[in-house]
N, C-alpha and C positions, 0 to 999 in steps of 0.2 A: 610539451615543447617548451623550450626557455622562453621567458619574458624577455633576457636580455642574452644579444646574441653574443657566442663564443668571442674571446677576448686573445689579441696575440695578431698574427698574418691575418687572421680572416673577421675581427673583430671590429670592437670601435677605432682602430687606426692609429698608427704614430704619433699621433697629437697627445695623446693620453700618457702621463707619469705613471708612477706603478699604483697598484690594485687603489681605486677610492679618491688617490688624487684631485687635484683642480687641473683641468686641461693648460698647459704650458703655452706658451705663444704667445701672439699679438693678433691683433683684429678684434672683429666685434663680436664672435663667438667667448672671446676670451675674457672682452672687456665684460660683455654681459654674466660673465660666470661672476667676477666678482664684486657687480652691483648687484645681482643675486643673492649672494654671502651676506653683504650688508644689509640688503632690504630685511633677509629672514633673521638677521640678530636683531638686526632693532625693534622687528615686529615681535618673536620672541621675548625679549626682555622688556617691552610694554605691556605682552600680555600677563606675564609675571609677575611686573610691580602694579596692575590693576588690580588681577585676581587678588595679591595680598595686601593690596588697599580696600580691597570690596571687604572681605573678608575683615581686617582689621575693626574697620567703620561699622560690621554690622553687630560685630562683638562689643563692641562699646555702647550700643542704641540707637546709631546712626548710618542705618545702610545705603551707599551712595549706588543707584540701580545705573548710572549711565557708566562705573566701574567696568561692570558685567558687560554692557552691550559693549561698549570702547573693547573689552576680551576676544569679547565674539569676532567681532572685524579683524583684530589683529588675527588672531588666531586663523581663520581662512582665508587669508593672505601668507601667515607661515606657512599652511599646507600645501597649498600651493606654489609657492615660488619656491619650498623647500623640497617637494617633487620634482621637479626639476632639475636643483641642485643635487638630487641622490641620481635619475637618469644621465648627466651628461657624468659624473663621477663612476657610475655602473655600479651602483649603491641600490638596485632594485633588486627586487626577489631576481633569484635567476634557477632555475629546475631545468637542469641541461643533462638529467638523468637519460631522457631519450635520444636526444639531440646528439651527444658524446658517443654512441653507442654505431653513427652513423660514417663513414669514410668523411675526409677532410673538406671534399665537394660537397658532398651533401649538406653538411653542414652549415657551408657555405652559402648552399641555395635555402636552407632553412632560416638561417640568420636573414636575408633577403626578405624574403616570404615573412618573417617576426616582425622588421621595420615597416613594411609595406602596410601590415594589418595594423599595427600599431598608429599609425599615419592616420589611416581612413578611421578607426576610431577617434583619437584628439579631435582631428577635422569637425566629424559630427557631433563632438565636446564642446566645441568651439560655438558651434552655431545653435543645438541646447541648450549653452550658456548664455549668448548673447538673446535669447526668447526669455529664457529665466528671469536674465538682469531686466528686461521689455516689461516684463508680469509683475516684478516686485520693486516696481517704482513709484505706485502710490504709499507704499508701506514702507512705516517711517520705524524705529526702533519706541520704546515707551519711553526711556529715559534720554532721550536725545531727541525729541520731536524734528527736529533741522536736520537731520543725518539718516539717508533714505538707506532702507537696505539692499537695494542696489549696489552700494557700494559695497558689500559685502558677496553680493552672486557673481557681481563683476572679478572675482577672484577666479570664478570656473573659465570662462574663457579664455584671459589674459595667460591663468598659469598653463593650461592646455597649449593658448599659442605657443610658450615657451619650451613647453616640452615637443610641440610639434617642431618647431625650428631645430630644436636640440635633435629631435627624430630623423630629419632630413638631413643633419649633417653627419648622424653617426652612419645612418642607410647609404650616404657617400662615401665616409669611409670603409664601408663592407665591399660598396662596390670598388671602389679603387683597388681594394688588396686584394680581391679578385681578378682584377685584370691582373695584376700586378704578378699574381702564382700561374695562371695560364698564357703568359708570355714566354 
């Protein structure tokens, strides 16, 4: 079954530009896509100019370890706000080998049935994550004793919310364009 449900009438919905896009419009769905955009380039290109400061430093006889950890946090914060950014663009795996093979309905109810499952999983991401971030709050990184890792679990929930809200308005637009063909 697809990860990501069929694209077009019964898909992610009219809000959506062509294939990979940034969602068009106004409101907070929107705004959010593109303080998304920015959090993951700046976090990207800090983990970038770490890694090749870690790296540089260590080449020379001075390896700087809180380089690395500073990488680490960025980097699972890209991962996740950048999953997101690939779900609300429809930039995720998508295997619609079966799903295609079915009448336009069907499809339909499968795209439904994909958001729906996909929901109740984030959801319990969500609350995993936020037990995760609970467990790893005495633990600090080695080169940054001040900077818990926490703030690094904390990336599991928050991105999951984001994909979950992202989930619940594509699952509206499925249903919308649903009503919309059996009118």
């Amino acid at each position: 079954m697809s990860t990501t449900p069929p694209r077009g009438p019964h898909g992610a919905g009219a809000e959506e530009t062509d294939e990979g896009a940034a969602p068009v419009g106004r409101g907070f769905y929107h705004a959010l896509d593109r303080v998304e955009v920015r959090v993951a380039q700046v976090f990207l290109v800090l983990m970038t100019v770490l890694v090749l400061v870690s790296a540089i430093a260590r080449t020379a006889g001075s390896p700087v370890s809180w380089a690395v950890d500073l990488a680490t946090f960025a980097f699972a914060w890209t991962v996740f706000v950048s999953a997101d950014i690939a779900l609300r663009r429809d930039k995720m795996v998508n295997i619609g080998i079966l799903a295609e093979r079915f009448p336009a309905g069907v499809q339909r109810g499968l795209a439904v049935l994909n958001w729906v499952l996909i929901i109740v999983f984030l959801a319990a991401m969500v609350v995993t994550g936020l037990q995760l971030v609970q467990t790893t709050s005495d633990r600090s990184f080695s080169g940054l004793p001040w900077l818990s890792y926490s703030w690094v679990t904390l990336a599991v929930p928050v991105g999951c919310l984001l994909m979950l809200y992202t989930s619940c308005h594509k699952l509206r637009g499925v249903v919308r364009a649903q009503r919309e063909v059996t009118r």
